[in-house]
C-alpha positions in Angstrom: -6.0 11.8 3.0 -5.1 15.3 1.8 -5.8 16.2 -1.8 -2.2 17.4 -1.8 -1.6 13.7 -1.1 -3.7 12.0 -3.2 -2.0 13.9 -5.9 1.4 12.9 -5.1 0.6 9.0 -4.8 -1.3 9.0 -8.2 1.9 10.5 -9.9 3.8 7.8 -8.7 1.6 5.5 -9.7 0.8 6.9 -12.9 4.9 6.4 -13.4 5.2 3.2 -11.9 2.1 2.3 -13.8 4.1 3.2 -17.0 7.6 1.7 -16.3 6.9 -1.5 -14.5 6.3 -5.1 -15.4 2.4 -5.3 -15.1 1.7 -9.2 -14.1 4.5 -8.2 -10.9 3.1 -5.5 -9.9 -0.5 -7.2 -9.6 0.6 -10.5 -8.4 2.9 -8.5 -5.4 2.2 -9.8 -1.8 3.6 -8.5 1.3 6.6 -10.7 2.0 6.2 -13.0 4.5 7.8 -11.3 7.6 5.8 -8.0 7.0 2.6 -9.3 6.3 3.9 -10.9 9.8 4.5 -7.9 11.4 1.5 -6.3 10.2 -0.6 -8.6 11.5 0.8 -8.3 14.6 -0.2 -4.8 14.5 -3.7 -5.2 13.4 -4.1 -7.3 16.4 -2.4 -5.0 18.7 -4.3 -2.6 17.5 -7.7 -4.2 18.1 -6.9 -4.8 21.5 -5.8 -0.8 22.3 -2.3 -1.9 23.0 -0.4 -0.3 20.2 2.6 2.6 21.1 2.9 5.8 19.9 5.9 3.8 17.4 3.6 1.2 16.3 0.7 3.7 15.6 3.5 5.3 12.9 4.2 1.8 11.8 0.5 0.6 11.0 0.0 3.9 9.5 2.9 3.7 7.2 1.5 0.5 6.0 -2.1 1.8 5.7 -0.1 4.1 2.9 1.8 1.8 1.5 -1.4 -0.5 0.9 -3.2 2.5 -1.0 -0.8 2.7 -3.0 -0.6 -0.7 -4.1 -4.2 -0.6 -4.8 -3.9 2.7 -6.7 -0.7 0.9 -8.7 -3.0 -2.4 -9.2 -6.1 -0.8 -10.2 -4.3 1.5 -12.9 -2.6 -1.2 -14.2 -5.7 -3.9 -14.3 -7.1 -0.5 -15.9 -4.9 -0.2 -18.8 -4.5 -3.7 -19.5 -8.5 -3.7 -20.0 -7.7 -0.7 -22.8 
């Protein structure tokens, strides 16, 4: 990832960090029908069948997964503060 990137996801975290209920944010799962889908994905993926679409779709939950980890660690981080 870009360090432009990384940049941009840790001030949204940093905000959401701030502003957000901190036993939601680290108890949040993937709802059931995307953690569904994504697994769909990850399998389609291991067999070399994804699309050109799907690719896009498995990336854009590869980025939405860092971030939740960014947004979880912060917050386990300044809850241990």
């Amino acid at each position: 990832m870009p360090a432009s990137d990384k940049m941009v996801f840790d001030d949204l975290v940093d905000v959401l960090a701030d502003g957000s209920d901190a036993n939601k944010i680290l108890q949040f799962k993937l709802p059931a029908a995307s953690q569904a889908r994504l697994e769909e994905l990850l399998q389609s993926n291991r067999e070399g069948k994804l699309t050109d679409r799907e690719q896009a779709e498995l990336r854009t939950f590869e980025q939405f997964e860092h971030v939740v980890r960014l947004l979880k660690a912060r917050v386990a981080a300044r809850r241990a503060s």
